[in-house]
C-alpha positions in Angstrom: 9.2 65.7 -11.8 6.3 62.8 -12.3 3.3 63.8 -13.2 1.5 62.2 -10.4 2.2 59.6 -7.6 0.8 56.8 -6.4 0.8 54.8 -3.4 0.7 51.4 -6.1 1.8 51.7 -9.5 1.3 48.3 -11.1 3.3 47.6 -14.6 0.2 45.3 -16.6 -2.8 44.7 -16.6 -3.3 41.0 -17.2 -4.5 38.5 -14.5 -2.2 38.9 -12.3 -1.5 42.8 -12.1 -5.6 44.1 -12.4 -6.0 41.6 -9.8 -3.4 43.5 -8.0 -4.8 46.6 -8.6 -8.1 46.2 -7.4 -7.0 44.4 -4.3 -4.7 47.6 -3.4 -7.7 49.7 -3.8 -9.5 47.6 -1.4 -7.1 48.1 0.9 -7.0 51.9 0.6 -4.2 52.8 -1.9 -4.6 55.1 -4.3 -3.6 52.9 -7.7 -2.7 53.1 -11.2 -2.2 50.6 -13.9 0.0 50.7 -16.9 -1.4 48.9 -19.8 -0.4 49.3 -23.3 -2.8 46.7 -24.4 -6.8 46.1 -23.4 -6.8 45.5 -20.2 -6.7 41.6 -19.0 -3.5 40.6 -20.7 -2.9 37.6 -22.4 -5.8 35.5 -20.7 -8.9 37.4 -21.2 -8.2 38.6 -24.7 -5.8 35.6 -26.5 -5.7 33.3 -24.4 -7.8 31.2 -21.5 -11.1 33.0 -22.3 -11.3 33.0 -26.1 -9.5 29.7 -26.2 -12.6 27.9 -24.2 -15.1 29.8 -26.1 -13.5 27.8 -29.3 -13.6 24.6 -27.1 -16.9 25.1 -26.2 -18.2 25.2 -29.9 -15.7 22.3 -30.6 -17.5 20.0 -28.0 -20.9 20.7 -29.4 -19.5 19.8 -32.9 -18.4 16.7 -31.7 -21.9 15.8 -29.5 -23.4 16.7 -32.9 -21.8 13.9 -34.4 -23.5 11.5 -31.8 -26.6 12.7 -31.4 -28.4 10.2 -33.3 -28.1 8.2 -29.6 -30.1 11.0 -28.6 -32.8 10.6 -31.2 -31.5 13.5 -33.1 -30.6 13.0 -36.7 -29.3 15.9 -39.1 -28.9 16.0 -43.2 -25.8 17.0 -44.0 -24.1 17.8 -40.9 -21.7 20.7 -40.9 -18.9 22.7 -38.9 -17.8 26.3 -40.2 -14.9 27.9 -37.5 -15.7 31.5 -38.5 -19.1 31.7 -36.4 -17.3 30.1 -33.3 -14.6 32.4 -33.7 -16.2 35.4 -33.9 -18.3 34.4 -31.0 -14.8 34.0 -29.2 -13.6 37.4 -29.8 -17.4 38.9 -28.6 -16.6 36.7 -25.3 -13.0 38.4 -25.0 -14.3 41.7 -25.8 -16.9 41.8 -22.8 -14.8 40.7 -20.2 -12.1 43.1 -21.4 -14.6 46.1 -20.6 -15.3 44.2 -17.6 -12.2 44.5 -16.3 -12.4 48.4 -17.3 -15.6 48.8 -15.0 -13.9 47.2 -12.4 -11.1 50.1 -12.5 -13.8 52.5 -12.6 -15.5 51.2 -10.1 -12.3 50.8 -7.9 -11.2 54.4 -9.0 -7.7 53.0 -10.2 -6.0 55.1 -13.1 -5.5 53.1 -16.6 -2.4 54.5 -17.5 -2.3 53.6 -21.3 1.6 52.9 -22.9 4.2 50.9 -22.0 6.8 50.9 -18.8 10.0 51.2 -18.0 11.2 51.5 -14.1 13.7 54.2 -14.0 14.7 53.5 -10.4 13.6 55.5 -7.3 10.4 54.8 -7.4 9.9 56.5 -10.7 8.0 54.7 -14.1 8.4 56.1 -17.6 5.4 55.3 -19.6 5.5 55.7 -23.6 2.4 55.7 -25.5 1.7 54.4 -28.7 2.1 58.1 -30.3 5.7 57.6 -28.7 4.8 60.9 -26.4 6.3 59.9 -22.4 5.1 60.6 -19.3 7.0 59.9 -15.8 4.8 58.4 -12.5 5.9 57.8 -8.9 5.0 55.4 -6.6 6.1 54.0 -2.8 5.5 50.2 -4.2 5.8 49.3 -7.7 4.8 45.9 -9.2 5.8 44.3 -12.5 3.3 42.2 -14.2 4.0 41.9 -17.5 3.2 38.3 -18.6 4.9 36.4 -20.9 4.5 35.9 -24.6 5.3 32.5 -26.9 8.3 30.7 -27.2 10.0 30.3 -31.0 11.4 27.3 -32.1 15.1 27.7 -34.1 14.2 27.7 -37.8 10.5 27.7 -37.0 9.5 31.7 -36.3 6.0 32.0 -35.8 4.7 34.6 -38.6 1.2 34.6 -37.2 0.2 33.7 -41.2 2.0 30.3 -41.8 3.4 29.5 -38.1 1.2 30.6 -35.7 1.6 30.8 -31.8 -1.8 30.3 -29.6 -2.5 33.6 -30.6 -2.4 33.8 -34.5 -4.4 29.9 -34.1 -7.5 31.9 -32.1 -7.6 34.7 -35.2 -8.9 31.8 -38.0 -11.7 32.1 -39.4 -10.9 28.9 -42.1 -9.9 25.6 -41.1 -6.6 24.4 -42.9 -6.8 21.0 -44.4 -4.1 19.7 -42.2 -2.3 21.4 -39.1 1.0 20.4 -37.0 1.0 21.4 -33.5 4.0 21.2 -32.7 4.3 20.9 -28.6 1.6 18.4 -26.9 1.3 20.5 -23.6 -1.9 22.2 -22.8 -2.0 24.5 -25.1 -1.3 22.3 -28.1 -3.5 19.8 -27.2 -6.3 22.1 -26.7 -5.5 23.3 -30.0 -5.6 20.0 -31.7 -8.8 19.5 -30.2 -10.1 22.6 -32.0 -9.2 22.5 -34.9 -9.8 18.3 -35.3 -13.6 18.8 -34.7 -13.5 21.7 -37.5 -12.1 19.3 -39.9 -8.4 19.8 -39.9 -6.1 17.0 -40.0 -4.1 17.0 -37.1 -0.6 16.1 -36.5 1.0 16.2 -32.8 4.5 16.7 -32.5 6.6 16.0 -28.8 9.9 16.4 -28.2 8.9 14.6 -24.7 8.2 10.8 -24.3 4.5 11.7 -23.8 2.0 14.4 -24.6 0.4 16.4 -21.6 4.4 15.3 -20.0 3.6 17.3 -16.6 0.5 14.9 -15.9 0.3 11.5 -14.8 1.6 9.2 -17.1 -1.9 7.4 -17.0 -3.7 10.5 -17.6 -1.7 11.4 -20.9 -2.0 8.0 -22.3 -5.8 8.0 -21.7 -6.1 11.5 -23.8 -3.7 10.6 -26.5 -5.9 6.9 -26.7 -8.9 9.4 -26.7 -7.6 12.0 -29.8 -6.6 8.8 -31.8 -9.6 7.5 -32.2 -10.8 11.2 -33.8 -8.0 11.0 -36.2 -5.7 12.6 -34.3 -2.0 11.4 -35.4 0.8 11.7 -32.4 4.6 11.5 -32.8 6.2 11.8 -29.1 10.1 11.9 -28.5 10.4 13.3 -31.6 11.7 16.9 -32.2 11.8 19.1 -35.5 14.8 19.4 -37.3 14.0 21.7 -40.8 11.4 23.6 -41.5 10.9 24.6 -45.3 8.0 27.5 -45.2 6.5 28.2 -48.4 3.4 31.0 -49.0 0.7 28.5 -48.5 2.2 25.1 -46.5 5.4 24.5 -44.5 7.4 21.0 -45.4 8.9 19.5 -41.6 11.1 17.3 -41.4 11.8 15.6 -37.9 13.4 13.2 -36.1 11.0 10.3 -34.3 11.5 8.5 -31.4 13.6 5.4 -33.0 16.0 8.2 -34.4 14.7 8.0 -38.1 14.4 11.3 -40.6 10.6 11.5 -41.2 8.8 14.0 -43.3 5.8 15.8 -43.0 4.2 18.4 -45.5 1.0 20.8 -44.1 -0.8 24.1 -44.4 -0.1 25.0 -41.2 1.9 25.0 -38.4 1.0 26.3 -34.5 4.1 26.1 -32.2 3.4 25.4 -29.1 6.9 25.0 -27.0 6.5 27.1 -23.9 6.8 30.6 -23.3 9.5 33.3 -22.1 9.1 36.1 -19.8 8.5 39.5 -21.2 11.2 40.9 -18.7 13.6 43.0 -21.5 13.4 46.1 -21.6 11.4 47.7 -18.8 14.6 48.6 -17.0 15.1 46.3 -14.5 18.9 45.9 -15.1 19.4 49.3 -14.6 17.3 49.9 -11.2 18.8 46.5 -10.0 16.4 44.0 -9.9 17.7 40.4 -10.1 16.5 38.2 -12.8 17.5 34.5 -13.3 19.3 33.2 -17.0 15.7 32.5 -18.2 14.7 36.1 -17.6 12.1 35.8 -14.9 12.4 38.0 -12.0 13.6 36.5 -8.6 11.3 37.2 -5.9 10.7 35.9 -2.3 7.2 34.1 -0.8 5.8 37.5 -0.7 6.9 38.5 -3.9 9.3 41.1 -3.3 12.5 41.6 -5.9 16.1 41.9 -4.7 15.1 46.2 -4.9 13.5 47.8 -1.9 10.0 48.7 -2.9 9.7 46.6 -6.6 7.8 43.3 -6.4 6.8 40.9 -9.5 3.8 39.0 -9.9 2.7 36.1 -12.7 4.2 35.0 -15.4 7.1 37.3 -15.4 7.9 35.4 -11.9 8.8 32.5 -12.5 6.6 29.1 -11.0 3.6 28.1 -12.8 2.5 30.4 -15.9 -1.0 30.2 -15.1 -3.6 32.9 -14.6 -5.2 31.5 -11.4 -1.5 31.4 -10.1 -1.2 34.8 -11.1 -4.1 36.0 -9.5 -3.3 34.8 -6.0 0.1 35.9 -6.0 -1.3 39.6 -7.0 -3.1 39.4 -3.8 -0.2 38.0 -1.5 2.0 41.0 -2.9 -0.3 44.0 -2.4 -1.9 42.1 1.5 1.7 42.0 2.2 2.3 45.2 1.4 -0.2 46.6 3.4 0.6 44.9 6.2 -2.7 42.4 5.6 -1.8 38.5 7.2 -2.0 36.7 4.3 -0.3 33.4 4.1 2.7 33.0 1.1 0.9 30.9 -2.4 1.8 27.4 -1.6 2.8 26.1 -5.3 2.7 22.6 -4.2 -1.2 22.9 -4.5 -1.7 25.1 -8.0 -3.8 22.9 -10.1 -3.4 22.1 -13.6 -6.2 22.4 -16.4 -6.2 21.4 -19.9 -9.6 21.8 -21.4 -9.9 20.0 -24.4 -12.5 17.1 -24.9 -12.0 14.9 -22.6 -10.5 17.8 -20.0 -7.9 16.7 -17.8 -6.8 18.0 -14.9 -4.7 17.1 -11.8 -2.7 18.5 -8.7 0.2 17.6 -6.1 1.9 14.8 -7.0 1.7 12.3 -10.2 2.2 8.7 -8.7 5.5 8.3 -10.4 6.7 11.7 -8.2 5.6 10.8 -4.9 7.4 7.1 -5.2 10.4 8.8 -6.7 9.9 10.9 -3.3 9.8 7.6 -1.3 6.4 8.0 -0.5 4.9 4.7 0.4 1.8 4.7 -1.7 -1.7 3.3 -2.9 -3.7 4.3 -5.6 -7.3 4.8 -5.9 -8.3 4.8 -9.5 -12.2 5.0 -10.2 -13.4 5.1 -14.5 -16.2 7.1 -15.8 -18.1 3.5 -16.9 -19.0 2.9 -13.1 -20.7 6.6 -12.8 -24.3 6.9 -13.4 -24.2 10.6 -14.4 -20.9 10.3 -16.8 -22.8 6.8 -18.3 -26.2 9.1 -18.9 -24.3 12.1 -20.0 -22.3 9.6 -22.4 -19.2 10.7 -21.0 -17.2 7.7 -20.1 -13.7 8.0 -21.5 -11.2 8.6 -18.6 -11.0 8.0 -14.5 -10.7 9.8 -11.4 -7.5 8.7 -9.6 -6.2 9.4 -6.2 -2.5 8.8 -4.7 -2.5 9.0 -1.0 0.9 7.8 1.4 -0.2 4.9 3.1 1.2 6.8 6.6 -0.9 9.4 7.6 -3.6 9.1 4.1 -2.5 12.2 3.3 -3.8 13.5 -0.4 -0.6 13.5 -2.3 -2.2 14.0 -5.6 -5.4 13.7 -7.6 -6.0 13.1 -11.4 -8.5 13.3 -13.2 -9.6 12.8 -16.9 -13.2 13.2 -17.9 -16.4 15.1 -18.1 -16.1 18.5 -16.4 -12.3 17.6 -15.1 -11.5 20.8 -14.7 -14.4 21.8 -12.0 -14.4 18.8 -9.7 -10.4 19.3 -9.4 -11.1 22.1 -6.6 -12.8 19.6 -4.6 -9.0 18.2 -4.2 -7.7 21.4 -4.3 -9.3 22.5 -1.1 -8.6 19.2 0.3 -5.4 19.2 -0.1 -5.7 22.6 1.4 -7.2 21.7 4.4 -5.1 18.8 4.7 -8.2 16.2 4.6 -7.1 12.9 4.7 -8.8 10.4 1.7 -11.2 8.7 4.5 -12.9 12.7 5.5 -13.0 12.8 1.3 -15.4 9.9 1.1 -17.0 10.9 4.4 -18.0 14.5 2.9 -21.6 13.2 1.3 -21.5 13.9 -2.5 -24.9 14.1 -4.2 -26.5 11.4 -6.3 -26.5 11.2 -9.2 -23.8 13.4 -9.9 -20.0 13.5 -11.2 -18.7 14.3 -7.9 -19.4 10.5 -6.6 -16.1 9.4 -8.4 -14.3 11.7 -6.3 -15.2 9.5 -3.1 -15.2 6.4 -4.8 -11.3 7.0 -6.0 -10.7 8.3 -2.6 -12.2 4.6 -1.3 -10.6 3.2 -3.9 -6.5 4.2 -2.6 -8.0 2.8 0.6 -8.6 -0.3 -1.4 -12.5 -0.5 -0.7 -14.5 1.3 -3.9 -17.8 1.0 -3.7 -19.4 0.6 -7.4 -15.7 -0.9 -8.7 
């Protein structure tokens, strides 16, 4: 018989499933959450949180080395990573026991050990002594994240090849780094570890880095992290990888189909990331999952099984934590009967916060004319904003794509000073469905950031203002 039963039993405690839990204790259910880890998964302790606690100290490094415009001079200027780190981990650390005053506070049950469903509403949880318990529950929820992706002939080792998470752990800068993947994570990454010092190496397989943005906001960051040093090879994919005990030798293929060769100290694979989906026993209690291992579910979340729902990463879409978050709270509304409209993936916006950020949602402009959208584009640069000029802040744009028929927000892009704040402002648009013309008609404060968002929105209607 279980040891106790719940009216929620949720399976992680990352983003998406202590999000979960806490809403279905708002509601009234009595909850538990099975966590094997601290509680906050992946984003809190190695991932989003640390990781801008690392780019936080990276941007100061890099104002540092322009202050003199500031009338601040220094003698001998220098960066050590260890302090920054070790600040990143004391960051991670509190917000971890954050999230364990929330439970407390919420009265939900931290089940510690790992999950496995065993069908009829019944979890087995191991814990790390290998001793098992059994728990029962009407509605269970799987939340279980996902972890990084290998490369063939490139395993991550954590010493020599590191994934995100190994890369946050350093407290010495190598000499020279590849990152090998130019999505967010990698080129946050690179950011890092070029304003400590390393010398950096990008690696695509992809025509461009950042390939899910806007082909003018990935040519603007890649113009950006050149002129730091940064060296990019795009369409270009790894063929050998020769790891010795203190530098990997690379060879890859570039974009013109030519054998090139690189040698470094280290190398942080950044490809993607897989569902951890295997074995929690969803095979056996008959829960479908696609080939790529992430469990099918429909606009409320629910799983092909009476009574099992999935949430995050390990469902598919965007594997992002704000994603996660909201579809924790469609699943448990939904399952108490709460109206709650479905998470409308369309409008999930996208963040990379390096230095500049960039950061966009709906469509890119090659999408919506591939669509056969009839568009214009409003596209407004940092130089013509008073608050980016003072801040010295200039590199990048705001840029708006709007269909010409009902000036409807198809997208918004932006690269920049604080990209990855003023996106919500489009986000909400979007939401609201507020055509470019209410967009500029919403007064923004002067002198702020926030200006160029009207001014790109004039700007698709062809009549910017300071342009």
């Amino acid at each position: 018989m279980p040891e106790k039963t719940f009216d929620l039993l949720v399976v992680g405690g990352g983003p998406a499933g202590y999000v979960a839990a806490i809403r279905g204790s708002q509601l009234g259910m009595q909850v538990a959450c099975i966590e094997e880890e601290k509680l906050g998964g992946v984003c809190l302790n190695v991932g989003c949180i640390p990781t801008k606690a690392l780019l936080s100290s990276a941007l100061l490094v890099n104002e540092c080395h322009s202050a003199a415009a500031h009338g601040i001079s220094f003698d001998n200027l220098s960066s050590d990573l260890g302090p920054a780190q070790r600040r990143s981990r004391d960051i991670a650390e509190k917000l971890a026991n954050g999230v364990s005053h929330l439970f407390k506070k919420n009265k939900i049950a931290h089940i510690r050990g790992r999950g496995s469903l065993l069908g009829e509403g019944v979890v087995e949880v191991t814990s790390a002594d290998s001793a098992k318990g059994t728990y029962a529950a009407d509605h269970i929820l799987v939340a279980t994240g996902s972890r990084p992706r290998d490369i063939p002939g490139l395993p991550i080792d954590e010493s020599i090849v590191w994934s995100s998470t190994g890369a946050l752990f350093q407290e010495k800068v190598p000499a020279s780094l590849a990152v090998v993947g130019a999505g967010a994570v990698g080129m946050e990454f690179a950011d890092i570890y070029n304003a400590y010092g390393s010398k950096v190496t990008v690696i695509e397989a992809l025509e461009r880095i950042l390939p899910i943005e806007d082909a003018d906001s990935s040519a603007a960051l890649q113009r950006s992290f050149k002129k730091r040093g940064v060296q990019f090879h795009t369409g270009a994919s790894v063929k050998e990888a020769t790891i010795g005990e203190a530098a990997v030798k690379l060879v890859f293929e570039d974009k013109d189909g030519k054998s090139q060769k690189l040698e470094v100290e280290r190398v942080l694979s950044a490809v993607g990331r897989v569902p951890n989906t295997e074995n929690l026993g969803l095979e056996e209690a008959g829960v479908e999952v696609d080939r790529r291992g992430f469990v099918v579910v429909d606009h409320h979340m629910r799983s092909s099984v009476r009574g099992i729902y999935a949430v995050g990463d390990c469902a598919g879409n965007q594997l992002l934590a704000h994603k996660a978050m909201h579809e924790g709270v469609v699943c448990v509304e939904a399952i108490a009967g709460e109206a709650h409209g479905s998470v409308d993936y369309a409008n999930v916006p996208n963040c990379t916060y390096c230095n500049p950020e960039v950061a966009s949602v709906g469509l890119t402009e090659a999408q919506a004319k591939e669509q056969g959208f009839d568009v214009e584009v409003g596209k407004f640069p940092w130089v013509g904003n008073g608050r980016a000029l003072a801040g010295r802040h200039t590199e990048g744009f705001v840029k708006v794509i709007r269909d010409k028929e009902y000036s409807e927000i198809l997208g918004a892009h932006i690269v920049g000073p604080h990209a990855t704040e003023l996106i919500a402002e489009f986000v909400v648009g979007r939401h609201l469905e507020a055509t470019v013309e209410e967009m500029d008609k919403a007064m923004h404060p002067h002198p702020t950031l926030s200006e160029a968002v009207a001014e790109a929105s004039l700007g698709a209607l062809g009549r910017a203002v300071h342009l």
